[in-house]
N, C-alpha and C positions, 0 to 999 in steps of 0.2 A: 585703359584707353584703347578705345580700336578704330582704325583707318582704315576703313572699308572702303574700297572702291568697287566700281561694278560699273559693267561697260554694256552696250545694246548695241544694234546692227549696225548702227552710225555714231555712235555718242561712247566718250570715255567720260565717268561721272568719279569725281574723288576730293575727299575732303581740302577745304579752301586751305592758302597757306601763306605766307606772309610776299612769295614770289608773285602774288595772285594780286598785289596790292596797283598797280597801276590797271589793271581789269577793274578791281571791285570799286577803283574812282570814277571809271569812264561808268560804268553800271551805273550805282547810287544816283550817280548825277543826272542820269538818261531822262527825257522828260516823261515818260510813265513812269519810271521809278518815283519821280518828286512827286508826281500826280496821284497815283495810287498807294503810296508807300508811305513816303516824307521824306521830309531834308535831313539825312545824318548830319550833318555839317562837316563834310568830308571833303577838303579845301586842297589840299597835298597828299601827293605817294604818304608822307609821313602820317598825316591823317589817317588815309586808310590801312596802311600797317597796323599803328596802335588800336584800330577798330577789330582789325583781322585778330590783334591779340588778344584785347580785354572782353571783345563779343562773343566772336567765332570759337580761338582756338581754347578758352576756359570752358565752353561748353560741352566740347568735344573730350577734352579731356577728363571732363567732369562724368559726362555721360557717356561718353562712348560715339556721339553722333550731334552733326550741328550744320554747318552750312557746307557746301558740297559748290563747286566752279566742275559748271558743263560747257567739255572740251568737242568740236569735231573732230571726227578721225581723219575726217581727207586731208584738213589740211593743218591739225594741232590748233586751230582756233577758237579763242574764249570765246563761248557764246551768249552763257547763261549763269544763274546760277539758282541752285536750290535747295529745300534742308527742311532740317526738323526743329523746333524752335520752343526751347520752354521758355514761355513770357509769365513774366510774374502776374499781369491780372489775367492768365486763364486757366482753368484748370488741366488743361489735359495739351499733349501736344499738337503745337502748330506746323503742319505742314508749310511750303511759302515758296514761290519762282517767283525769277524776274527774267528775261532776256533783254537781250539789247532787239529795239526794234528793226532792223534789217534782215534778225533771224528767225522771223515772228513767221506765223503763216506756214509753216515747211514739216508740221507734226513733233519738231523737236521738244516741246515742252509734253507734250505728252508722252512720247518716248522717254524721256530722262523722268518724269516728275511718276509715272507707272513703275518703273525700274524701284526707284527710291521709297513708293509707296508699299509695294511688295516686302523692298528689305526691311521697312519701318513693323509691318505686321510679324513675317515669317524669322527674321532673325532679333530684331530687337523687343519683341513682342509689345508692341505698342496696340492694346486692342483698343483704344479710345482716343485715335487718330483724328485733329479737327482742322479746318483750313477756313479761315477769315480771309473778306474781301469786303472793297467796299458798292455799295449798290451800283454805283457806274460803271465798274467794270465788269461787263458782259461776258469780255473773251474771259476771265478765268472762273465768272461761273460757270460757264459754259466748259468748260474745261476739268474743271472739278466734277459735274454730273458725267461729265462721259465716262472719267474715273473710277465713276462710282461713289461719290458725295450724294449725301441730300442735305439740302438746307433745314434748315433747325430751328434756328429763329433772331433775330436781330439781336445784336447787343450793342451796348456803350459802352463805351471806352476812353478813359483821359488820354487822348490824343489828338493833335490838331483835327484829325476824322473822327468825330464823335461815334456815330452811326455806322456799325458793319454787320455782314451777313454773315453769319456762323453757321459753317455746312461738316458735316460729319461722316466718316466714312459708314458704307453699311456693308458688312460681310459678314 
């Protein structure tokens, strides 16, 4: 298992952790998370703890790399959070951010999710790096080409969101 952290000009990025669990409630629950993501059913701190454990931290320890809580430096505040994600219907890894929307707009998801994308290629060797979204959300298509994504082509998926855009890293 490895806890990689990695920090950029404004942003401390480090793997999520069970302290992280009254963040990863107020997240989840944020109304773009419901909207572009879905409902965990993440009801209490205890909720998100046991999500932190049985999601997050098996993955990381599994792989090596899994969901990551972006910190600011000015002021140690949760802002965001984001990771690398093996989902059982896709083949290859999923990339995935969410912030809380007060922190939206300021370049920080691109600062952290660039940081994260880099270490997913140059240390984790991930050369088939993909990131799902669903068509309404503009800002993170938009977001992922600047990156460097191209969209690929749509897929289905059992989930409340049938319908998403599968975009793929090109280097």
């Amino acid at each position: 298992m490895t806890n990689l952290s990695f920090q950029t000009e404004r942003l401390w990025v480090r793997p999520t952790h069970l302290e992280d669990a009254d963040f990863i409630l107020e997240l989840f629950n944020s109304p773009k998370w419901l909207t572009f993501i879905g409902d965990r059913q993440l009801h209490s701190r205890e909720d998100a703890e046991t999500y932190i454990e049985a999601q997050m931290l098996s993955q990381l320890k599994r792989l090596g790399y899994g969901n990551y809580t972006v910190i600011r430096k000015s002021d140690q505040k949760k802002i965001g959070a984001i990771g690398l994600y093996d989902r059982e219907d896709l083949d290859d890894i999923d990339l995935g951010f969410a912030f809380l929307s007060e922190f939206e707009g300021n370049g920080y998801a691109f600062e952290s999710v660039k940081g994260l994308t880099e270490l997913a290629i140059n240390t984790f060797q991930l050369n088939r790096l993909i990131a799902i979204t669903l068509p309404v959300n503009v800002g993170a298509q938009n977001l992922l080409t600047k990156l460097g994504f191209e969209f690929e082509r749509m897929i289905h998926r059992n989930h409340p969101q049938k319908d998403w855009m599968l975009y793929r890293i090109k280097h």
